[in-house]
C-alpha positions as CSV (number, residue, x, y, z in Angstrom):
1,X,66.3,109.7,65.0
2,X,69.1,110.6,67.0
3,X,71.0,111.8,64.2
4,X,68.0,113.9,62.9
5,X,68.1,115.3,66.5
6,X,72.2,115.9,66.5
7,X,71.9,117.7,62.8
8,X,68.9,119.9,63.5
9,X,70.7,120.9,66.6
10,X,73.8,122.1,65.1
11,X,71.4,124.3,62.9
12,X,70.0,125.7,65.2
13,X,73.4,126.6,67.2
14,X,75.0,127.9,64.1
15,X,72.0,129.7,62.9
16,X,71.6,132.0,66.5
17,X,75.5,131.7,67.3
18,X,75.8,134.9,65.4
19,X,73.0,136.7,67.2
20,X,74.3,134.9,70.4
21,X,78.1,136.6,70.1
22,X,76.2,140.0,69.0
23,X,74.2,139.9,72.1
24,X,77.5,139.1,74.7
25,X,78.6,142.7,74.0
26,X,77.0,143.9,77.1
27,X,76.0,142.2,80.2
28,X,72.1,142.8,79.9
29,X,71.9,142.0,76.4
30,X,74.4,138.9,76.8
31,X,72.4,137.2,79.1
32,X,69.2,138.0,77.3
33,X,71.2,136.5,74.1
34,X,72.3,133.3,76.1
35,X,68.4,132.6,77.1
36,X,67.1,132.8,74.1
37,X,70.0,130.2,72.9
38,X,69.7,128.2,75.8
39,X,66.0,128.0,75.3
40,X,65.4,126.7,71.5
41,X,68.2,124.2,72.1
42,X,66.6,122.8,75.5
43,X,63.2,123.0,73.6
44,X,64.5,121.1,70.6
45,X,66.2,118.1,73.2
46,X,62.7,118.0,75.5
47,X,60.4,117.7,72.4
48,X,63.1,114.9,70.9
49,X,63.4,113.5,74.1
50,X,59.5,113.6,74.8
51,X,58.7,112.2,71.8
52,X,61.5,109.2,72.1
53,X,60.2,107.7,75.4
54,X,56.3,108.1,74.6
55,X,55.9,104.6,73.1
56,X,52.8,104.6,70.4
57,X,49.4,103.4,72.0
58,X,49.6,100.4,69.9
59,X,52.7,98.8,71.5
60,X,51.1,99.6,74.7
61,X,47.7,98.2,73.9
62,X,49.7,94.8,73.0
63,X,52.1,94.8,75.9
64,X,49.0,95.1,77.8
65,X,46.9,92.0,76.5
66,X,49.9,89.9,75.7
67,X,50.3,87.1,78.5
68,X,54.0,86.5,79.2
69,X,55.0,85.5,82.2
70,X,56.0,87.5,85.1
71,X,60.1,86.8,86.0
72,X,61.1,87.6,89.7
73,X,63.3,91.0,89.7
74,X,65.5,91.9,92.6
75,X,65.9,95.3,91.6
76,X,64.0,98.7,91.9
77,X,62.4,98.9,88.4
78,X,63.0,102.6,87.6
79,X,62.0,104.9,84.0
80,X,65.7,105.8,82.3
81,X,67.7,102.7,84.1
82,X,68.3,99.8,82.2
83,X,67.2,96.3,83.4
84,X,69.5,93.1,84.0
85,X,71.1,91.2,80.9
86,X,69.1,87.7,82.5
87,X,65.5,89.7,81.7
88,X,64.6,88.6,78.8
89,X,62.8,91.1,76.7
90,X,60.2,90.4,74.3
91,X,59.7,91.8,70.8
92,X,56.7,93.8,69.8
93,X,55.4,92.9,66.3
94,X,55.8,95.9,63.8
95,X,57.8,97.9,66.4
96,X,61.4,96.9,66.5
97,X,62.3,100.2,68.2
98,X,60.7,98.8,71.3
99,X,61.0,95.6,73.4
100,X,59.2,94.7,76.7
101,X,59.0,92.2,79.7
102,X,57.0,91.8,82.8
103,X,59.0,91.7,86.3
104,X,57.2,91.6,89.1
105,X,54.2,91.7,87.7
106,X,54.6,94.9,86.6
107,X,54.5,95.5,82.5
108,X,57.4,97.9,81.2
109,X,58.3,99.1,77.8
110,X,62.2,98.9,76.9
111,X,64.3,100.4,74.5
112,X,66.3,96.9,73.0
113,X,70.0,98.7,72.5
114,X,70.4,100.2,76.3
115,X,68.0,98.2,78.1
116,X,66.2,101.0,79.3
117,X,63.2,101.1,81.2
118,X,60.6,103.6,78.7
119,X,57.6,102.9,80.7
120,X,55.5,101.0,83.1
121,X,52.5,100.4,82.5
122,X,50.2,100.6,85.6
């Protein structure tokens, strides 16, 4: 996905850099050129982004009904920071992309590789 993300960004940058460089040759027009940039490349990374840490209803359904133990968790459990190597995180059948655990008995969806807090499920 990330790679999809990296590839269809460099498009993008290569397909207004042209019309980006055009528009720098006066102040007005450079800045309006430097929006417009700015903008479909930021909109391209939210919707990516967006999309990346919405996990699908299904995994949440199961993470919901599934009845694994709560582990006692010292820390602040946060979206976007990673948890502690001694959590142990559970797989989700048919969903490798995502792994959860429930700390403090509080539910939260992980990404595996960085450990990341995706969401918590109230």
């Amino acid at each position: 996905m990330r790679k999809q993300f990296v590839i269809a960004a460099l498009a993008v940058a290569t397909t207004l850099a042209p019309a980006a460089a055009f528009a720098q040759a006066s102040t007005a027009t450079g800045a309006v050129g430097g929006a417009v940039v700015g903008a479909v490349i930021g909109a391209g990374v939210g919707s990516t982004v967006g999309l990346a840490a919405e996990p699908p209803q299904e995994v949440v359904t199961y993470v919901q009904r599934d009845t694994a133990p709560s582990v006692v968790y010292k820390e602040r459990v946060v979206v976007g920071q990673p948890l502690a190597e001694s959590v142990e995180l559970r797989s989700v059948p048919q969903h490798t992309e995502y792994r959860y655990a429930v700390v403090n008995d509080q539910r939260v969806i992980v990404e595996p590789k960085t450990r990341k807090v995706i969401k918590i499920i109230q």
